[in-house]
VOGU-3710 file (C-alpha; in Angstrom, 3 decimals, decimal comma):
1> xxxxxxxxxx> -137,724/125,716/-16,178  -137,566/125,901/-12,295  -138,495/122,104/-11,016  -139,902/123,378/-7,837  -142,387/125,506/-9,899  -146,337/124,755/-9,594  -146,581/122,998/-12,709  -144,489/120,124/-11,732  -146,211/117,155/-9,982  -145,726/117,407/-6,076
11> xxxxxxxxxx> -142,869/115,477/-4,207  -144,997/113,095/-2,733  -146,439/112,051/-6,339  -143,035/111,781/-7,750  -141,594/109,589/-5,100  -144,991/107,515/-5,672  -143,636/107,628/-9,396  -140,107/106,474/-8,414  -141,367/103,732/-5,911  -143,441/102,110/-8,651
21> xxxxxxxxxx> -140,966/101,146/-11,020  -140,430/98,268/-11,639  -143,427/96,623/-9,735  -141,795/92,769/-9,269  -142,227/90,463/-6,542  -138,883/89,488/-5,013  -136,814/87,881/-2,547  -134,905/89,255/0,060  -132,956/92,548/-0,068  -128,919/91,775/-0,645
31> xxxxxxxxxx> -125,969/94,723/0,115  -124,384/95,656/-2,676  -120,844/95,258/-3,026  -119,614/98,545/-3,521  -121,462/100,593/-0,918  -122,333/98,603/1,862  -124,245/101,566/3,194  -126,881/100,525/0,410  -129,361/98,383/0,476  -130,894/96,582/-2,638
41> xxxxxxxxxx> -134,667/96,526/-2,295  -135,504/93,679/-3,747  -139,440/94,016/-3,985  -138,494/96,808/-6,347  -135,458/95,452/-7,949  -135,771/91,365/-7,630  -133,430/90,485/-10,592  -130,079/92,877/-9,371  -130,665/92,043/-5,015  -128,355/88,871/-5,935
51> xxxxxxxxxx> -127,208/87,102/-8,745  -128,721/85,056/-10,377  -128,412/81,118/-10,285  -126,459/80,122/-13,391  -124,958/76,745/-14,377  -120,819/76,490/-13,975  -120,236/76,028/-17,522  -121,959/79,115/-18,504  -120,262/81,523/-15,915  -116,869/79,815/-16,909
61> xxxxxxxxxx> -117,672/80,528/-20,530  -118,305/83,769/-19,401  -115,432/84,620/-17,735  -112,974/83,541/-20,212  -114,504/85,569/-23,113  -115,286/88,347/-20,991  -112,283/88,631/-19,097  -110,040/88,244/-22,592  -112,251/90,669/-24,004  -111,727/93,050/-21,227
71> xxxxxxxxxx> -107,904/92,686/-21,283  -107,403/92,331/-25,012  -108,918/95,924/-24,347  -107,072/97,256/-21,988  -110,014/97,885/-19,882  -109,690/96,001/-16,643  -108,420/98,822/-14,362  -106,025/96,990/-12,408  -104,169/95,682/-15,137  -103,607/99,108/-16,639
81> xxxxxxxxxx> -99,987/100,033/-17,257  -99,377/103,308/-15,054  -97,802/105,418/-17,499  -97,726/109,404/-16,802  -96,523/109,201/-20,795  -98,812/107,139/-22,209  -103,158/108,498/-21,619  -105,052/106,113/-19,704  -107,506/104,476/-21,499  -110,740/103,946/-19,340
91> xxxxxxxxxx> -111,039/101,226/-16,897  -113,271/98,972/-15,486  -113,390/98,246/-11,894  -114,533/94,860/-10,714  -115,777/94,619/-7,068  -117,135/91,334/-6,821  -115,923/89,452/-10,580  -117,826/86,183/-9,304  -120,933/88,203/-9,315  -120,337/89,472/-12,277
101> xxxxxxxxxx> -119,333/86,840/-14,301  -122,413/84,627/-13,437  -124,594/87,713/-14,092  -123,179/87,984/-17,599  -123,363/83,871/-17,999  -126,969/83,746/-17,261  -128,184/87,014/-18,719  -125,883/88,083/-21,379  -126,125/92,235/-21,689  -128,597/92,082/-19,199
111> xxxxxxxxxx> -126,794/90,459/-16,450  -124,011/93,138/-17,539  -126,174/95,801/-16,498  -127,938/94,880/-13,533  -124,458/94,140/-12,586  -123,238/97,854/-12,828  -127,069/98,440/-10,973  -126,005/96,582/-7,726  -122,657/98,201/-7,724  -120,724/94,839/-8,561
121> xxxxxxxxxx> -118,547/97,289/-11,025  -117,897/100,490/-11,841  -115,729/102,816/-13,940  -113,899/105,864/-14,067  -115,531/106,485/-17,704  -118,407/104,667/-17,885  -119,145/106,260/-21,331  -115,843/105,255/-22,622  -115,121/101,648/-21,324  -118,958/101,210/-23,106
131> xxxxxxxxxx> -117,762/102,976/-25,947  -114,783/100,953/-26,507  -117,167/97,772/-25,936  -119,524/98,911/-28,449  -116,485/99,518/-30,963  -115,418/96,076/-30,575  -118,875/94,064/-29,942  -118,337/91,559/-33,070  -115,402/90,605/-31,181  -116,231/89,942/-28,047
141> xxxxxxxxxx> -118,388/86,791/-28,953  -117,232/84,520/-31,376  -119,260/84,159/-34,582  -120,440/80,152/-33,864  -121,788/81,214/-30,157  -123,553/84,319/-32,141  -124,906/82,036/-34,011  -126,388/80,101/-31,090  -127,737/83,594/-29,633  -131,288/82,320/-29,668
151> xxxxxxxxxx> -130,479/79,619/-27,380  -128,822/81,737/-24,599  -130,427/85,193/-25,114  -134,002/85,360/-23,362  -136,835/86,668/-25,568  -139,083/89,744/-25,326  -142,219/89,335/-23,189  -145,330/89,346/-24,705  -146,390/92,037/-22,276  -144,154/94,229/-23,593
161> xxxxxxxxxx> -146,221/94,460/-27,206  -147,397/97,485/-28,334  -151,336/97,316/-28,401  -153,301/99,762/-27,788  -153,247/99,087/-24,248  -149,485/97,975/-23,973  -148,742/101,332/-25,577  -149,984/102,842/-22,877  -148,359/101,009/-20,508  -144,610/101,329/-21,992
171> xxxxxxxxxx> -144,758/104,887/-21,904  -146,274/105,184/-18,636  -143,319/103,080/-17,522  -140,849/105,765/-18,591  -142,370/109,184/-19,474  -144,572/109,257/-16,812  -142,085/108,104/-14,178  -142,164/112,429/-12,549  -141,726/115,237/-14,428  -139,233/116,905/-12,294
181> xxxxxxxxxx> -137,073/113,624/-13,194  -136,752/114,701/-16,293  -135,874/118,522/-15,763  -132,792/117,377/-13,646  -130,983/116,830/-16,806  -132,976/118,405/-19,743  -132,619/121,698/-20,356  -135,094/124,342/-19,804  -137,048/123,828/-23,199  -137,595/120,095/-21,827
191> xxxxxxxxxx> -136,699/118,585/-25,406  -135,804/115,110/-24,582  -134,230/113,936/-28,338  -130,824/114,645/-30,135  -130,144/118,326/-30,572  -128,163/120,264/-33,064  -125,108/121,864/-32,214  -123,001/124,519/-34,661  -119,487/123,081/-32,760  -118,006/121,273/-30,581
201> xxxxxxxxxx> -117,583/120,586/-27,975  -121,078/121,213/-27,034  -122,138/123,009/-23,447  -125,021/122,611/-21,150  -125,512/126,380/-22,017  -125,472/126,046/-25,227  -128,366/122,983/-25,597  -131,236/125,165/-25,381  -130,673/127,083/-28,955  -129,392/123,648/-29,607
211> xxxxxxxxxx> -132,981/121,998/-29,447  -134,420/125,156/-30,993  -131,995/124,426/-34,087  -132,970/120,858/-34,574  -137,208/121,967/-34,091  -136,380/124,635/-36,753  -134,967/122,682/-39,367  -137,881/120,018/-38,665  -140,744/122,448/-39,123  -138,694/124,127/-42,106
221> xxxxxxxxxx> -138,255/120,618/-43,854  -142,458/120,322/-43,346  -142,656/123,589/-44,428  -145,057/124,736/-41,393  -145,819/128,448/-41,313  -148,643/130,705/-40,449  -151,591/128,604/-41,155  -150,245/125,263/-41,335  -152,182/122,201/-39,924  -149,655/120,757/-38,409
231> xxxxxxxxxx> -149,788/116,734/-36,927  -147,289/116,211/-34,344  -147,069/112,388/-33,204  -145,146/112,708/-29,913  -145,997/115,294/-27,706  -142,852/115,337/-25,607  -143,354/117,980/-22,941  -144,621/120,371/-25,897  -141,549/122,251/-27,437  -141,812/121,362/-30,568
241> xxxxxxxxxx> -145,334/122,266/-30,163  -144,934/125,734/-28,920  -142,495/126,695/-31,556  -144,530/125,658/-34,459  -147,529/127,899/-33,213  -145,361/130,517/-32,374  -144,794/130,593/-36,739  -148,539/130,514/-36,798  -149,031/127,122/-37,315  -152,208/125,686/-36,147
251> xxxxxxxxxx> -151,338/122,195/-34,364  -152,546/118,957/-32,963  -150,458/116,707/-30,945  -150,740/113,205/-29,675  -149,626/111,330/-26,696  -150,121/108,860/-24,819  -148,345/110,144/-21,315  -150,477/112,004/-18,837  -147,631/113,503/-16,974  -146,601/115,066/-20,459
261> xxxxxxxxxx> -149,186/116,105/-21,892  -150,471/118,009/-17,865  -146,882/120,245/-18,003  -147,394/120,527/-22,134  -150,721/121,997/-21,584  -149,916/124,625/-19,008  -146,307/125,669/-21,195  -148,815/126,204/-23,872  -151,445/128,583/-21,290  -148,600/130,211/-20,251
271> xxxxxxxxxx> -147,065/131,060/-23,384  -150,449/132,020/-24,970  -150,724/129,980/-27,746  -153,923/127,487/-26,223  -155,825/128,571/-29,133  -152,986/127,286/-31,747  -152,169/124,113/-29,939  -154,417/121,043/-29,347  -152,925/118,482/-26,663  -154,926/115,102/-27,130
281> xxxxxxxxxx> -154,490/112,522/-25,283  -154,596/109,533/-27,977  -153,192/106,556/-29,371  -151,284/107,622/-32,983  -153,491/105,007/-34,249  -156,330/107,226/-33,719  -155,156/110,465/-35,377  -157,926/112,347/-37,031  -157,831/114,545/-39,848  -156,246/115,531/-42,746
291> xxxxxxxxxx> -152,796/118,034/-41,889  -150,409/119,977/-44,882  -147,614/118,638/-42,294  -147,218/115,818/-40,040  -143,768/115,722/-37,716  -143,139/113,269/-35,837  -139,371/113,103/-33,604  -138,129/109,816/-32,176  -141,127/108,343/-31,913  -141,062/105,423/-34,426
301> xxxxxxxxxx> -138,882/103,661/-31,702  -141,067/103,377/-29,047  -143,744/101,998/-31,986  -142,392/98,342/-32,041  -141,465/96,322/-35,625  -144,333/94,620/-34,927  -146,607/98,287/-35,726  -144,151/100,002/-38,125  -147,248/99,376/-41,134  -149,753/100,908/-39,124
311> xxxxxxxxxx> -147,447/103,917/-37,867  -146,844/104,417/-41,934  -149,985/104,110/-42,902  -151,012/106,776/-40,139  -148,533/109,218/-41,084  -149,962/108,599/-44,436  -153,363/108,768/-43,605  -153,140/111,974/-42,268  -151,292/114,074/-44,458  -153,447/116,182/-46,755
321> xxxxxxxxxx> -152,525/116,309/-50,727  -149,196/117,967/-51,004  -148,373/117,503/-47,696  -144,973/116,738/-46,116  -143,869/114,275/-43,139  -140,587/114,738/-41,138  -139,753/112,184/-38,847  -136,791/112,221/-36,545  -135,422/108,620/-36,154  -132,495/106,879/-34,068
331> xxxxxxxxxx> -131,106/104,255/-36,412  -128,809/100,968/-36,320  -127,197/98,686/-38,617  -130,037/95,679/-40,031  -128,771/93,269/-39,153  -128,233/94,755/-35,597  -131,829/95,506/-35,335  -132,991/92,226/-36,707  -131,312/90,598/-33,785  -132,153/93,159/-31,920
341> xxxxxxxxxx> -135,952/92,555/-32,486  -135,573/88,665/-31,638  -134,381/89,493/-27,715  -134,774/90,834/-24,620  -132,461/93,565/-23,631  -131,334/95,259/-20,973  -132,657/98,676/-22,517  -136,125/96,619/-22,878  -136,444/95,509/-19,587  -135,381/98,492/-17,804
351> xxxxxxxxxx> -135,687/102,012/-19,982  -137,607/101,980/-22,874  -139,719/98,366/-22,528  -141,484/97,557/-26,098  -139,066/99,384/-28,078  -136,925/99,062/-30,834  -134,767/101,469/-33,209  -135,443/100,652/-36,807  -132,588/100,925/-39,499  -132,600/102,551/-42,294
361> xxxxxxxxxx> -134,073/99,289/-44,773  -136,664/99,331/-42,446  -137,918/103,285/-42,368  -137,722/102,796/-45,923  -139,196/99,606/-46,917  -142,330/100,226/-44,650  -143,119/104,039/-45,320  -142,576/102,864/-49,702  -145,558/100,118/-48,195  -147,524/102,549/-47,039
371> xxxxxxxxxx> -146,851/104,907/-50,225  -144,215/107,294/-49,054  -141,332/108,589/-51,108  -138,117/109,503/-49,013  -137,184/113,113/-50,577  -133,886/114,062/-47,547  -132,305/111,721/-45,237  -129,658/113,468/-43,427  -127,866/111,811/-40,400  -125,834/113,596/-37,642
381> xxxxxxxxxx> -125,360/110,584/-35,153  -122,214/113,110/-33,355  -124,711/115,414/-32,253  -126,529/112,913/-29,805  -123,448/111,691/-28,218  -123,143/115,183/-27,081  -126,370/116,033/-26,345  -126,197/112,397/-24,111  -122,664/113,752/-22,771  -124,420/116,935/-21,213
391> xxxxxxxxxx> -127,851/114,841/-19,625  -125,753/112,465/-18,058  -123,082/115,078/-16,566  -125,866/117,187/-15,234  -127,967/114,006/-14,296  -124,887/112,465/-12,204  -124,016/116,174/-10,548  -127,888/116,405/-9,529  -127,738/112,967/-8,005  -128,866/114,593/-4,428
401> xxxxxxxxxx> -131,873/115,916/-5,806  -132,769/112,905/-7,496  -132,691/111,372/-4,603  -134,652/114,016/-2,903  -137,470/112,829/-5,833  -137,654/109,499/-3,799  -135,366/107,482/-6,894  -133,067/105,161/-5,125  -129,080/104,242/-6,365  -130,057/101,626/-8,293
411> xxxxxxxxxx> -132,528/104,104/-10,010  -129,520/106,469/-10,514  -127,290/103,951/-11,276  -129,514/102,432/-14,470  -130,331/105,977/-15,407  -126,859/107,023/-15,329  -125,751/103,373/-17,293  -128,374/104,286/-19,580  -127,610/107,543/-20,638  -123,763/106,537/-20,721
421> xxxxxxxxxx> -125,108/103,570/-22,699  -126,630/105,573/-25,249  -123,766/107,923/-25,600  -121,412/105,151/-26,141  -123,720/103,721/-28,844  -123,461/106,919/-31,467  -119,643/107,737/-29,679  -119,203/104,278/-31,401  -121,172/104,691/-34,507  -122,979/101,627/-33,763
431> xxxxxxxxxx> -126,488/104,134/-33,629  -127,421/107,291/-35,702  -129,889/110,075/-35,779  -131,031/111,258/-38,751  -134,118/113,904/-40,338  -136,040/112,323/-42,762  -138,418/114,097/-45,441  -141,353/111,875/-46,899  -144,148/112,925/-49,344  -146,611/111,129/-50,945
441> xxxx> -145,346/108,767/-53,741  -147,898/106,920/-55,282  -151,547/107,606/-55,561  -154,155/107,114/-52,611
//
């Protein structure tokens, strides 16, 4: 889809968008280190203008298990051997290591990335140097000062919870940040979660039948055809919705972001399918109805642990007798998303803030709660580090008109760390993605 085209939001709202996020007070702006042409503006970006105060025994603590880590690696750049033989592993550039250091001693993974936000280091393969961190995280730390995580690691706000009304919030913080963000990068079907490739490598060309793979074997796990009522939880910019109809399905489809569900509503006009598809603006809480299907794709994340019952007990509310559920999930190990859960990360306070990706215990323990019976669980965690590969190539060669959108370099810089980020986390197998089929398994 063309991103100057009328249904987009105009440049002037979308550099409203970009100029509102975050909304902190701050101090004064700071330079950063690697492009003194920059400036930090600190009423937008407080916490990455300059570094933070920390106490000399942290930032030495820092520095030594960093800076072993880092080495025992092979990922300080410097340090590399230069061998034409022998392939270079990626590197890691520091630009100002005092910075970075304290960052890291005072924040932990947060002060890591607002570190690669002000420029303080960079990489010649971002996804791999985080890749090759994620590999070796247990490592990095050792297990007594894990233990003492609680201590050091700051917790999540309670802003950040999902009520009703922090819902709301948290997605407008991301989805809503301007449409024609997000179709620098997508690709023209606007499907913003893993897709399904038959090989690889994968190509940008290549993601559109990609997407329409992973829809298809969603709808053909819930069965949807010509007549099917068919809940979607998660509008996304409407793909999902579109293709369903376009089997005859008759569907209704929840969100919460206005910016999404404005460009869902006028793909569905123009495609002809208004009187198949029902965009509503609502809570999942609030679903009405009783549907033969319910789908619902990486949406459980953005839910919270906190609401994982009542997002069961919805999906199970609305599905009619017979009916089938298939969810699309990220996953992580347990015990990675219980201590996940307990802090603040730099994904939280930046990306995706409220969220958290379940594992699999959890999916299952709390849809058996709410009386759901797991009938497939397929994972294909190798297929999002692709799809992640091909956003963030054709995010970072589109930086200029990102730019044009009013989104700053620290913008692009966290948006290209975060997409890197992600990659590096199912590169890694630290995350998975995986299709999951529920029915009803005990009575009502």
């Amino acid at each position: 889809m063309n991103p100057s085209s009328p249904v987009f939001p105009d440049r002037a709202r979308a550099a409203r968008r970009a100029a509102s996020v975050p909304v902190q007070p701050g101090p004064v702006a700071a330079v950063r280190p690697a492009d003194t042409a920059d400036v930090v503006d600190a009423g937008r970006w407080p916490d990455v203008a300059r570094p933070p105060k920390a106490s000399p025994a942290r930032t030495a603590l820092a520095r030594h298990l960093v800076r072993k880590a880092l080495k025992d690696l092979s990922l300080l750049a410097p340090e590399r051997v230069a061998d034409p033989a022998v392939p270079s592993p990626p590197g890691l550039v520091l630009h100002d290591p005092d910075a970075f250091y304290r960052r890291i001693g005072s924040a932990g993974l947060i002060g890591f990335g607002e570190s690669y936000m002000a420029g303080e280091w960079d990489s010649d393969d971002l996804p791999g140097v985080l890749t090759r961190l994620a590999e070796h995280v247990d490592e990095i730390v050792p297990a007594p000062l894990r233990r003492l995580r609680s201590l050091w690691v700051p917790s999540r706000p309670a802003a950040d919870r999902n009520t009703p009304d922090g819902a709301r919030q948290n997605v407008h913080r991301h989805y809503d940040l301007s449409n024609e963000l997000f179709a620098t990068f997508l690709d023209p079907t606007l499907t913003y979660s893993s897709a399904l490739f038959p090989a690889f490598p994968a190509r940008f060309v290549s993601l559109r039948d990609a997407q329409h793979r992973k829809i298809d074997r969603l709808l053909d796990l819930a069965r949807v055809g010509a007549d099917t009522r068919l809940l979607e939880i998660g509008t996304g910019w409407g793909e999902l919705a579109l293709r369903a109809a376009a089997r005859g399905a008759r569907v209704t489809t929840l969100t919460l972001s206005r910016e999404q569900a404005d460009l869902a509503r006028a793909r569905v006009r123009d495609a002809g399918l208004a009187d198949r598809v029902d965009i509503q603006l609502r809570d999942y809480r609030d679903a009405e109805g009783r549907h033969d299907a319910v789908v619902s794709v990486e949406m459980i994340e953005a839910v919270g642990a906190e609401y994982w019952p009542s997002y069961f007990r919805t999906l199970r509310g609305a599905l009619a007798p017979g009916g089938r559920i298939a969810l699309q999930t990220i996953t992580m190990g347990h015990r990675q998303m219980l201590h996940t859960a307990a802090t603040h990360t730099w994904i939280s306070k930046y990306v995706f803030p409220g969220g958290l990706i379940p594992s699999r215990e959890a999916v299952d323990e709390h849809s058996a709660a709410a009386g759901l019976r797991t009938v497939a669980d397929n994972g294909y965690g190798p297929h999002y580090a692709e799809t992640l590969r091909l956003w963030r190539e054709r995010f970072t060669a589109r930086r200029d008109d990102v730019a044009a959108l009013g989104f700053d370099t620290v913008f692009r810089r966290m948006w290209e760390l975060y997409l890197a980020y992600s990659e590096a986390g199912f590169r890694s197998g630290y995350l998975d993605v995986r299709q999951i089929l529920l029915t009803e398994g005990t009575p009502r």
